[in-house]
C-alpha positions as CSV (number, residue, x, y, z in Angstrom):
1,X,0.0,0.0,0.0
2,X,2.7,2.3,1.0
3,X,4.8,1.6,-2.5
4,X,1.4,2.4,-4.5
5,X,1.9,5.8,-2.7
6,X,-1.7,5.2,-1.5
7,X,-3.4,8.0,0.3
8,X,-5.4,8.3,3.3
9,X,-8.8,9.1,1.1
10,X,-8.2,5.8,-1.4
11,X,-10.1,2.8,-0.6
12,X,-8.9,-0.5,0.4
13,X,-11.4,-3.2,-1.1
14,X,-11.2,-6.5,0.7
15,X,-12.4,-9.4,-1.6
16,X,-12.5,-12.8,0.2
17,X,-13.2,-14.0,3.1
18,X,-12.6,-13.6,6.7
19,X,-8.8,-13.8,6.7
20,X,-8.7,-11.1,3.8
21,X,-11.4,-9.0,5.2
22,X,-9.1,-9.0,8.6
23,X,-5.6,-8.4,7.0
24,X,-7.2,-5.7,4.6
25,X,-9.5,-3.8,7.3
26,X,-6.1,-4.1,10.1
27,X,-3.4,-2.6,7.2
28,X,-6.0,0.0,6.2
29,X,-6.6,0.8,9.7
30,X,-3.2,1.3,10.3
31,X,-1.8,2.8,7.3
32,X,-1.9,6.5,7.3
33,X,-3.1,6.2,10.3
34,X,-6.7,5.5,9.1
35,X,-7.9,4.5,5.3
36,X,-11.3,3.9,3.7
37,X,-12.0,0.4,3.4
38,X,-14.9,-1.6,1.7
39,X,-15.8,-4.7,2.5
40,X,-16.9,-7.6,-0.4
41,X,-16.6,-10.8,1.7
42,X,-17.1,-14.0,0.0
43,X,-17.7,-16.7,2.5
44,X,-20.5,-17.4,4.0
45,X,-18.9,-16.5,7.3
46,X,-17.1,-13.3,6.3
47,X,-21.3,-12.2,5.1
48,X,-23.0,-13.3,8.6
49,X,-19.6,-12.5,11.0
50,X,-16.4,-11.3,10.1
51,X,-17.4,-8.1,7.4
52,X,-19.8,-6.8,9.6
53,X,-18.9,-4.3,12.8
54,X,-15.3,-3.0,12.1
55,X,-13.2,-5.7,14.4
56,X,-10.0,-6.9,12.7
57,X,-8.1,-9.6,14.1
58,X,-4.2,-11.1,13.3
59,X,-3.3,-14.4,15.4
60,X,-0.3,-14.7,17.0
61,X,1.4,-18.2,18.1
62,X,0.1,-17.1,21.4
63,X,-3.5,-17.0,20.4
64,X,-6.0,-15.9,17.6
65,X,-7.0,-13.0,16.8
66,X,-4.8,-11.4,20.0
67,X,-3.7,-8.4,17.5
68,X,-5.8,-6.0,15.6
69,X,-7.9,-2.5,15.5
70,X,-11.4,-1.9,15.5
71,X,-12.4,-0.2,11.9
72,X,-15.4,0.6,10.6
73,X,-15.8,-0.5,6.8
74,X,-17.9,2.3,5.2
75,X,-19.4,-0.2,2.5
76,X,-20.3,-4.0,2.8
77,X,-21.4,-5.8,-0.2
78,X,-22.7,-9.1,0.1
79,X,-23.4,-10.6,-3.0
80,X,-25.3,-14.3,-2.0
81,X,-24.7,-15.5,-5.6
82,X,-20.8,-15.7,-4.8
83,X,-21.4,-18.8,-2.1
84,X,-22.3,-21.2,-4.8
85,X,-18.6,-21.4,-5.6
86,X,-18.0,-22.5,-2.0
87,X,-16.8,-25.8,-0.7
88,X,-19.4,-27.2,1.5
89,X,-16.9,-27.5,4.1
90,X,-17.0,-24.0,4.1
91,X,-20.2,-23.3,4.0
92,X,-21.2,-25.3,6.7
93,X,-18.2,-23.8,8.6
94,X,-19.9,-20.3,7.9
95,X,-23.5,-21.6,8.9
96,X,-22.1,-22.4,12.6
97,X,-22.0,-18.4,12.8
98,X,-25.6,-18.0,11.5
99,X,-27.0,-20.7,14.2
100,X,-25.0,-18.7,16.8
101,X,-27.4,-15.8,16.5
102,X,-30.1,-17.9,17.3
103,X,-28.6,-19.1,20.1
104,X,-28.0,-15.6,21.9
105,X,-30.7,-13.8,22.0
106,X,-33.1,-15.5,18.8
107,X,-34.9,-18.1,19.7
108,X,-37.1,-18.3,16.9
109,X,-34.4,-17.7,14.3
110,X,-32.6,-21.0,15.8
111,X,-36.4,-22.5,15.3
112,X,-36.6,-21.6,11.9
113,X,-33.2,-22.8,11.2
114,X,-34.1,-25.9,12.2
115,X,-36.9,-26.5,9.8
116,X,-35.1,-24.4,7.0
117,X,-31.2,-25.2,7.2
118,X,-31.6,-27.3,3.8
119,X,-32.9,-24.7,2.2
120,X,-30.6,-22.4,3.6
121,X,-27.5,-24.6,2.2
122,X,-29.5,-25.1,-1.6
123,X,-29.7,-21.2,-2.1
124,X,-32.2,-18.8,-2.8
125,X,-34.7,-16.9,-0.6
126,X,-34.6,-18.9,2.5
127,X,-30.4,-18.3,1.9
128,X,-30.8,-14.7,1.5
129,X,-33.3,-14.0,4.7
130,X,-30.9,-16.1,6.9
131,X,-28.1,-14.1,5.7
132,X,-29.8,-10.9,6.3
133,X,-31.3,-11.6,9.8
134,X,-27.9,-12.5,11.0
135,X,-26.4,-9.3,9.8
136,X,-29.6,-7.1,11.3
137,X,-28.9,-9.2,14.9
138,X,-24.9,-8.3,14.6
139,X,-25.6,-5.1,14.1
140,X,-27.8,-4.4,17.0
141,X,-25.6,-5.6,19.1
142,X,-22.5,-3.3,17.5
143,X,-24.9,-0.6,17.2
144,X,-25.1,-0.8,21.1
145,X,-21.2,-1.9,22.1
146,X,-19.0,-1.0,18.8
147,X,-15.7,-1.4,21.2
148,X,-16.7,-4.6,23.3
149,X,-17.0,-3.1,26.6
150,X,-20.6,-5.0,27.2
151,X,-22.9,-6.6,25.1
152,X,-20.8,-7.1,22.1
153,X,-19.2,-9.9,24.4
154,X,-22.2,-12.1,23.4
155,X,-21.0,-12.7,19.6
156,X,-18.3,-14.4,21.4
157,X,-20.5,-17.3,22.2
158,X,-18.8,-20.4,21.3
159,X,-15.7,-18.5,20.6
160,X,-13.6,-19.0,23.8
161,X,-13.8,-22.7,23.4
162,X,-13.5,-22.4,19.9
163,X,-10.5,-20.2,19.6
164,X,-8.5,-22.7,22.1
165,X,-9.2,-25.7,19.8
166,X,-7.9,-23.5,16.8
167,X,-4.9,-22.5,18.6
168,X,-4.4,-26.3,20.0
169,X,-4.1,-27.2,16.5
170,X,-2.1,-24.8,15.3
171,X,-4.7,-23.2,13.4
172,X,-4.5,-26.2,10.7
173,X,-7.5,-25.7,8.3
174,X,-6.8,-29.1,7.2
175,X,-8.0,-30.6,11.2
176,X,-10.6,-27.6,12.1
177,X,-11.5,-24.1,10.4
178,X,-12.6,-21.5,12.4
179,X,-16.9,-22.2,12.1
180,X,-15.8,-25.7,12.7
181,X,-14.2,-24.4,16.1
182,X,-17.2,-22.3,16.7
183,X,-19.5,-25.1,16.9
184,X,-17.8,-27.4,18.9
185,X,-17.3,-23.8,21.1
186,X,-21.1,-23.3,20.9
187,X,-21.8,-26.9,22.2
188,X,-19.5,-27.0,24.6
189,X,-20.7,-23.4,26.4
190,X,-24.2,-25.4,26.1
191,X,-22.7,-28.1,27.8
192,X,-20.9,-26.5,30.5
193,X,-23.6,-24.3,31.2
194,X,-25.9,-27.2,31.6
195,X,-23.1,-29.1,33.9
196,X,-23.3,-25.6,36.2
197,X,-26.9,-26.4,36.4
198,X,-27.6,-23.3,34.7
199,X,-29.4,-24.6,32.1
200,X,-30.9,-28.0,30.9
201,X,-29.1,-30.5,29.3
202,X,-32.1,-31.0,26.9
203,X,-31.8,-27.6,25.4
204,X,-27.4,-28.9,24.7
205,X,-28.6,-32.5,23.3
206,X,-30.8,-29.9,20.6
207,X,-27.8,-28.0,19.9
208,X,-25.7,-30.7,19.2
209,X,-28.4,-32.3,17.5
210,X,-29.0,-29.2,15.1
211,X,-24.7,-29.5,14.7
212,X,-25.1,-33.0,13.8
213,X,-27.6,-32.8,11.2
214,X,-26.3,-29.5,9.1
215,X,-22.8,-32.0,8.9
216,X,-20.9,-29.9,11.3
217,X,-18.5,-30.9,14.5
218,X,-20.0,-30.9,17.7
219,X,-17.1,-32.1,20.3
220,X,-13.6,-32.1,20.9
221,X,-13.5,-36.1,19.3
222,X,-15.0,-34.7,16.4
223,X,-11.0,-32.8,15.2
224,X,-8.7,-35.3,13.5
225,X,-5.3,-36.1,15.1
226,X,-4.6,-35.9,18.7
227,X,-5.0,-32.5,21.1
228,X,-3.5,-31.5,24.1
229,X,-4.4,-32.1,27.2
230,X,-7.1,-30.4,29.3
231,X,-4.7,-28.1,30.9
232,X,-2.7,-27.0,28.2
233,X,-6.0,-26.2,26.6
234,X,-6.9,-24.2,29.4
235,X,-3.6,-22.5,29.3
236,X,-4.5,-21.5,25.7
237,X,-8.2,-20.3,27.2
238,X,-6.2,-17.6,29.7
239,X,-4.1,-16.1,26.7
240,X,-7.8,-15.1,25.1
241,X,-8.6,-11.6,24.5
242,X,-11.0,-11.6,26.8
243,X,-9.5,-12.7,30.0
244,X,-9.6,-9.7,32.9
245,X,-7.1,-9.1,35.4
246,X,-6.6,-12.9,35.2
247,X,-10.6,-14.0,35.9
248,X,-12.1,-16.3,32.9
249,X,-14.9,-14.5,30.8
250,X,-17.4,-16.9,29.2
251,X,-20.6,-16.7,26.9
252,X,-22.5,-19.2,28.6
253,X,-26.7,-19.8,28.0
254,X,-29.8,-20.4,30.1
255,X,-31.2,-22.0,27.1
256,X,-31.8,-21.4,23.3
257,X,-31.4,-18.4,23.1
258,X,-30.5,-16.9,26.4
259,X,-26.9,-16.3,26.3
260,X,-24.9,-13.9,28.8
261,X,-21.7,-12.9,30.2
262,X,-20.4,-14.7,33.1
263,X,-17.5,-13.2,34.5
264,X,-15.2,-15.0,36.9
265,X,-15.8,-18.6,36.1
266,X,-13.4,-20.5,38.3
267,X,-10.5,-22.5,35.9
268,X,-11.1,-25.0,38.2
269,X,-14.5,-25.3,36.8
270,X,-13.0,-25.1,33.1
271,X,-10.3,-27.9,34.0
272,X,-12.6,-30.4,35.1
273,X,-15.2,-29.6,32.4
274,X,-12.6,-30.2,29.8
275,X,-11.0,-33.3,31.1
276,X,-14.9,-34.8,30.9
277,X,-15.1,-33.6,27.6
278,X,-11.5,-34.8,25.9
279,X,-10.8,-37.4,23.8
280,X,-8.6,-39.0,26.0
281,X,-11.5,-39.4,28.6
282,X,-14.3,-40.8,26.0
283,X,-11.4,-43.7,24.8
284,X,-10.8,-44.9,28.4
285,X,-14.6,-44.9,28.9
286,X,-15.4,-46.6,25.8
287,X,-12.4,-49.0,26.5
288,X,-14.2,-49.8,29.7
């Protein structure tokens, strides 16, 4: 950008998806000290998560996403039509983002999802409205917290999970891609949430359930290859972004659709939670 002698009223176009959408919005935030930038994501993921609110993240080998600006894109264009070129991989990895809304704070989005998620993956209308309702429900919620101080936190749902899986395999696309991580994220705060008898477990069997059916991950035995162990993968949940003076920060859910911030989980709480859930621990009790 600098060697195009680029100027601080040009405008950075990021075509792709999320990873473009991130390196493009972060070097135009930081160029010049501030550049226009339009956004034309072409995932399903980058449409529904990553073009929409002005957060740019870079990962580190210390965690994902732990370096970045927040930069408001004055354009986003969406074209729908681009998705058919997708791998279904990643368009099921994009869909993981769209059920998340649902699971915050809309219900009857996750409802209709459930009858319409075939429709959603064959294209048109149904494809389009479930596109645009998840941008609409990001936006509120940006429109509300644009820095993360509050609310915005609630995106994160599935994330802190999520984000420790990707960084536990290196961030290999080829084992788990970042929706991929989301859902197993998503139904493990369901889980835990229901194992801190804040909600029931019911209402995690239907998320998992909804996982299972669209063709997506759902646990920690779902990644290929082998994963650390439960305390190195809570040592990559305290390097997240949204750890506060040391206490754990989690999305976790009262039920479909009732998602909030809990602040100060106890990592004891995390470690024993994890070592139920991991691999390791469903072998021995299978082997049994």
């Amino acid at each position: 950008m600098l060697a195009a002698k680029l100027e601080r009223r040009d405008v950075v176009v990021a075509l792709g998806g999320g990873v473009i959408g991130d390196l493009a919005g972060f070097a135009a935030g930081i160029v010049r000290r501030g550049m226009n930038f339009v956004q034309v994501p072409t995932s399903l993921l980058a449409q529904v998560d990553s073009s929409v609110g002005g957060k740019t993240g870079i990962n580190s080998a210390r965690g994902k996403n732990l370096v970045g600006v927040f930069n408001q894109p004055k354009l986003v264009l969406a074209d729908t039509g681009v998705l058919d070129t997708l791998p279904i991989r990643e368009f099921r990895a994009g869909y993981a983002e769209l059920a998340k809304y649902g699971l915050i704070d809309r219900p009857g989005f996750f409802a209709w999802l459930e009858e319409n998620w075939q429709k959603v993956f064959a294209g048109g209308e149904q494809r389009t409205e479930a596109i645009a309702e998840a941008c609409r429900a990001k936006a509120d919620v940006v429109a509300r917290d644009e820095f993360e101080t509050g609310d915005r936190a609630l995106l994160n749902l599935g994330h802190t999970f999520g984000h420790a899986l990707e960084a536990a395999t290196n961030y290999d696309g080829s084992r788990l891609v970042h929706g991929e991580g989301v859902a197993i994220g998503m139904a493990l705060a369901h889980r835990f949430s229901a194992r801190l008898n804040l909600a029931s477990p019911d209402d995690a069997e239907r998320v998992e359930a909804h996982l299972r059916a669209v063709g997506l991950p759902w646990r920690m035995a779902d990644i290929p290859g082998e994963l650390p162990d439960a305390e190195a993968l809570l040592g990559f949940i305290t390097q997240d972004k949204k750890v506060s003076r040391g206490a754990l920060t989690f999305i976790l859910t009262r039920g479909v659709g009732q998602a909030f911030i809990a602040k100060d989980v106890p990592p004891s709480e995390v470690l024993s939670f994890l070592k139920a859930s991991h691999p390791e621990r469903l072998k021995m009790s299978h082997s049994r």
